[in-house]
N, C-alpha and C positions, 0 to 999 in steps of 0.2 A: 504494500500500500504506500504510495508516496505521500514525501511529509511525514510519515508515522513518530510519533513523540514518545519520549521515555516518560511510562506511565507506570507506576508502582505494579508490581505483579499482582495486587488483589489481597483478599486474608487468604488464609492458609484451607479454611473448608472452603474456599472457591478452587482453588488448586486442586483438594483433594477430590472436588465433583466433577470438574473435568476430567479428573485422570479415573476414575469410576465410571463415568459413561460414556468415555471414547470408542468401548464398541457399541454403543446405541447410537451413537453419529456414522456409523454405516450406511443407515438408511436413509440420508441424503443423497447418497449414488441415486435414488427409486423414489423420488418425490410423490411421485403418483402411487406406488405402492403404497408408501407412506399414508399418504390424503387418504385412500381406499379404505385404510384400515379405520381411520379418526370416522370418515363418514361411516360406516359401520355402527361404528361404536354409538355414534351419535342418534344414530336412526335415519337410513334414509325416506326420504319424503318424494313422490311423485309432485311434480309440477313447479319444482323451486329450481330448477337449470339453473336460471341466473344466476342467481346468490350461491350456487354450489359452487359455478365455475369459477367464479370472482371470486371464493377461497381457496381453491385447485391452483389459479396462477400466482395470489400471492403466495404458496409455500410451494409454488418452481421457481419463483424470484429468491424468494427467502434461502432455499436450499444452495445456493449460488452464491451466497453473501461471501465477501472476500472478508478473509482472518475470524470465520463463526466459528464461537468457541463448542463445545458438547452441549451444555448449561446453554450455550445460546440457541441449541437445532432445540433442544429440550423445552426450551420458552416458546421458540416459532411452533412449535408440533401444540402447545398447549395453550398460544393462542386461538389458532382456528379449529381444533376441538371444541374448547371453549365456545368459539361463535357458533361453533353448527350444531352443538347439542342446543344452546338455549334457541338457535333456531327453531329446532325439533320438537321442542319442550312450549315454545310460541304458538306454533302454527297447531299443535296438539291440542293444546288451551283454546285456543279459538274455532277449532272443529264441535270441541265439548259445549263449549261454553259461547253461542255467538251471538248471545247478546254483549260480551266481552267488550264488541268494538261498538257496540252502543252508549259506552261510558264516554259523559265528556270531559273532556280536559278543556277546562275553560278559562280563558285567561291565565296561562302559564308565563313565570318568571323566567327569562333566558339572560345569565351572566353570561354574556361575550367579553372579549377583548384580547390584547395580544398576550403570553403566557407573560406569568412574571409579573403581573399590574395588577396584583391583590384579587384575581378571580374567587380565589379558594377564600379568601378573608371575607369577601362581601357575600359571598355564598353563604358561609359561615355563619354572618348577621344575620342576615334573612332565613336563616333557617329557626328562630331563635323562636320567631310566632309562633302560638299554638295555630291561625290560622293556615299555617301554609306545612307544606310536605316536602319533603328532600329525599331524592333516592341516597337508602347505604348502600357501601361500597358491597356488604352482602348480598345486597338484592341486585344489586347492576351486575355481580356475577355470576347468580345462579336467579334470575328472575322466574318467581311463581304466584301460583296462587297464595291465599293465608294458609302457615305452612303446621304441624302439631311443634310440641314443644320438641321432638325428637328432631323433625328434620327441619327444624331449624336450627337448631344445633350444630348439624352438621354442615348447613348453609353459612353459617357463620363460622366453622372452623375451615372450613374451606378459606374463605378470607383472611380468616389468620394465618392459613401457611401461606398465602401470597404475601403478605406483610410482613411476616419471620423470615420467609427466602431472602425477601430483599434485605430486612436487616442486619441477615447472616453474611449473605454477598457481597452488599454494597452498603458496611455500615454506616456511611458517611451521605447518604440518599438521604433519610429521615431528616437532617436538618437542613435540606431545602426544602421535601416535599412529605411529611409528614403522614401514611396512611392509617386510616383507623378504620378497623372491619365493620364496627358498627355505627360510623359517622359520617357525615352526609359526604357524597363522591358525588364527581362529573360524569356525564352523560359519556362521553370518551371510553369508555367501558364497555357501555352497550350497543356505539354508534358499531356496523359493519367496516365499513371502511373510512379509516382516516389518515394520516399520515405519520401515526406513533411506530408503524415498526419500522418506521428510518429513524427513529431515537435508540433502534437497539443492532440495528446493522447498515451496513451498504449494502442499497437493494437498488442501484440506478435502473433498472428493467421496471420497478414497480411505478415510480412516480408520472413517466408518460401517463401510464396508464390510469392512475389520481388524476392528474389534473384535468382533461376531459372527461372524467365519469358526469354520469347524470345523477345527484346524490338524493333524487326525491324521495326513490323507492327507501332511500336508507332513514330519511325519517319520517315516512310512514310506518315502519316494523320498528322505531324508535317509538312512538305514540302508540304502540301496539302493544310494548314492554311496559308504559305508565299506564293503560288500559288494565292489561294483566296484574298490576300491583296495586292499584285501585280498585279492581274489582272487588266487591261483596265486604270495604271497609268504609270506614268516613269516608267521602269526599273534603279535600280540602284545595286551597290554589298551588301546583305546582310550583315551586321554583328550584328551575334547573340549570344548571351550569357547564361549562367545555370553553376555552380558547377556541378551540379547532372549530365553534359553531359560525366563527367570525368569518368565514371564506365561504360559506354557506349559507349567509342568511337568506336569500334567493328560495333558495327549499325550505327553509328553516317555516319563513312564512306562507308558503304555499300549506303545509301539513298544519300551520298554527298560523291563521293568519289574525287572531286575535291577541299575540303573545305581547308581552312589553320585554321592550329590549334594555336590559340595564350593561353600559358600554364604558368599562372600565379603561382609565386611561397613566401612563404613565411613559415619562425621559425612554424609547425607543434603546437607548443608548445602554441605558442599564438592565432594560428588559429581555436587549438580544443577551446580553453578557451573562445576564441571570441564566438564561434559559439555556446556552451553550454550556452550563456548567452543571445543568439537572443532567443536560444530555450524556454528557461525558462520564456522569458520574454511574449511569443507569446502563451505559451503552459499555461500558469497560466488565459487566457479568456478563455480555453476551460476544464481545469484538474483540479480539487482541493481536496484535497491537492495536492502540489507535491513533488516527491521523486526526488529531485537534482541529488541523486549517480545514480538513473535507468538514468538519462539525460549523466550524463557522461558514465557511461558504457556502452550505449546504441551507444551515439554516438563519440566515440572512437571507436567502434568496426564499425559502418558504416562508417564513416569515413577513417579509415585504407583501408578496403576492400575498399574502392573508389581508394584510390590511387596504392594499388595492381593491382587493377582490367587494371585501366590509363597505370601505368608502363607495364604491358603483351602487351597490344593492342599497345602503342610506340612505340614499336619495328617493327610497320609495316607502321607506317606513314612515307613518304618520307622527308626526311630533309631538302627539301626547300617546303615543305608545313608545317614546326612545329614550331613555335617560342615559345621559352621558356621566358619569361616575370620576372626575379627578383622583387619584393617587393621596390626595391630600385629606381627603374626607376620613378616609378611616386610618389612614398610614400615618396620620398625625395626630388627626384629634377623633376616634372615634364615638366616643360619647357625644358629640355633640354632631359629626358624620350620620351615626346611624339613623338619629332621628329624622335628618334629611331625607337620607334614602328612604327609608321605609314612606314617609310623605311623597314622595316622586312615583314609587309603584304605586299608589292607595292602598297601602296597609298601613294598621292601628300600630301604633309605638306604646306599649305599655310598660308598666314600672318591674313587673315580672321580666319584660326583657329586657328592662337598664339594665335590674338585678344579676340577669345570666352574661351579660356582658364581656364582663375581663373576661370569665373564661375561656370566651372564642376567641380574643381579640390577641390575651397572652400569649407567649412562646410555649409552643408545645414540651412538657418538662421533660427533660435531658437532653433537649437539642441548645446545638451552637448557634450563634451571626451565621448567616452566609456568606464567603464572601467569593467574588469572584473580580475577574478583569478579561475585559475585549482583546488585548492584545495576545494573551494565552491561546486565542483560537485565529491570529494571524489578522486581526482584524483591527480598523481604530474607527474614531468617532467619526471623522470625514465620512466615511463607508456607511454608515449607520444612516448619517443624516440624508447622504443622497441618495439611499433606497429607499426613507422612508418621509422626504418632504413634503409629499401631499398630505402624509397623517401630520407630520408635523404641525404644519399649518391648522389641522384640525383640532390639534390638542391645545397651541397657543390662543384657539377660542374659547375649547372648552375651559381653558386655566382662567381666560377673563373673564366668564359667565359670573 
């Protein structure tokens, strides 16, 4: 891999998982063998081609990744497992159950904006109502009906080993992005296809193939999944969150076109810097070596086109469904932030949720500062600003609002 940067070898159980499952990275020779097996496993479905094939080529892309470590064919095999069982598990539910997509999701919350600009913070907030619902990170990964106390159980320790791998592998991941099995997560989870498995390899074959997809079908079976977890409980206002929803708002509001957009904003500068530094840190269990400069050039150029992308579609969301959210509301003063925001969506601010407040708002306990810099991934501030000038321009508005 050219460029490639001396990067620490990993802990010592990441060592010892690769050299344990280096003959189960065999079956990268047989990608399709491979996939054959997962959809099996999964339950095949008559009539879903589509959505089969579109995880058939990302794990022939995937299987190709230059420097994928065991641990990392290991993660690809168990993403699109993952998607195609809760496929199965979807479309199952909704055979049973059809009044399922009769449920409405009415006026949902959608945290966009670029990663890195307080998404997970202001989620966080607004999760805080009793009125409103936030998917967990348990349910975005094994989404069902209301589950007994058993298999839910086991739905939630399922989450926990995704949370203890990473903190076994990459323990230094949690103090940037902290996950909690049974705490409110991003839609990123359940979305089909988005542009997170280039956070964990080089897959140049897959991105063609993202950036012309048509992404509607993907949130429609997105609205399928909050159908399914809604069903036969309270109704309450969704509020949901993803960065990656920012490059999509186009579809976003086609499947929700009653949502309100709350458009987190923050300095580009420090948000690519941020976000090269989740990447690296996430992308070193599944790539090795790595080339830091393909990290930032890779993601400066996604990046950008994200907020290109957000800027075009903007122009069509109605002004009292867009709240543009400053960096400064919660990242400085949140107690006096929240109340803001929660007034901008029309939701109630109550003293119950001044009360829960610090909680979200504090440092997850045992994590560090984060800290990072642009130049670590070959990049400077010049570079930053002239990818991303037109947000610029956007955000020196929203900052004088």
């Amino acid at each position: 891999m050219k460029g490639s940067a001396a990067v620490p070898s990993g802990p010592l159980s990441l060592t010892l998982a690769n050299a344990l499952l280096g003959p189960v990275s065999r079956s990268r020779r047989t990608p399709d063998h491979a996939f054959d097996r997962l959809l099996d496993a999964a339950g095949r479905t008559e009539g879903d081609e589509q959505f089969v094939d579109g995880f058939r080529f990302l794990l022939r892309c995937w299987s190709g990744a230059d420097h994928l470590t065991p641990v990392g064919w290991l993660s690809a095999r168990g993403h699109v497992g993952r998607h195609l069982a809760n496929r199965a598990r979807i479309r199952r539910l909704l055979a049973e159950h059809p009044r399922i997509e009769q449920e409405p999701v009415e006026r949902p919350v959608f945290v966009v904006g670029l990663p890195r600009t307080a998404t997970t913070l202001t989620h966080s907030v607004l999760s805080l109502s009793a009125d409103h619902r936030c998917p967990l990170l348990w349910e975005l990964l094994t989404p069902d009906l209301e589950l007994g106390a058993e298999e839910r159980q086991k739905a939630i320790a399922t989450a926990r080993r995704l949370a203890g791998g990473i903190d076994l592998f990459a323990p230094r991941f949690r103090h940037i992005h902290a996950l909690r099995p049974e705490g409110p997560e991003e839609c990123t989870f359940a979305l089909p296809h988005t542009v997170m498995p280039l956070t964990q390899a080089v897959i140049p074959e897959y991105l063609p193939w993202h950036e012309t997809r048509d992404f509607e079908a993907d949130y429609r079976y997105l609205k399928q999944i909050y159908q399914v977890l809604q069903y036969g409980r309270p109704r309450r206002r969704w509020v949901l969150k993803s960065p990656l929803h920012l490059e999509n708002l186009d579809a976003l509001r086609t499947v929700f076109p009653d949502a309100t957009i709350v458009w987190t904003h923050r300095d580009p500068a420090t948000a690519v810097a941020s976000f090269c530094s989740l990447v690296e840190h996430g992308m070193a269990v599944n790539t090795r070596p790595l080339d830091l400069n393909w990290i930032g050039a890779t993601w400066l150029q996604l990046l950008a086109r994200s907020a290109s992308r957000g800027l075009a579609a903007r122009a069509a969301v109605p002004r009292e469904s867009l709240v543009d959210v400053p960096y400064s509301w919660l990242g400085s003063d949140p107690a006096a932030g929240a109340p803001k925001l929660y007034a901008a969506v029309g939701a109630r601010w109550t003293e119950a949720d001044a009360a829960r407040l610090p909680a979200v708002t504090a440092r997850p306990k045992g994590t560090r500062v984060h800290s990072y810099d642009l130049a670590r991934y070959g990049l400077t501030r010049a570079d930053v600003d002239t990818a991303f000038a037109d947000y610029n321009a956007l955000r020196a508005e929203v900052d004088r609002a």
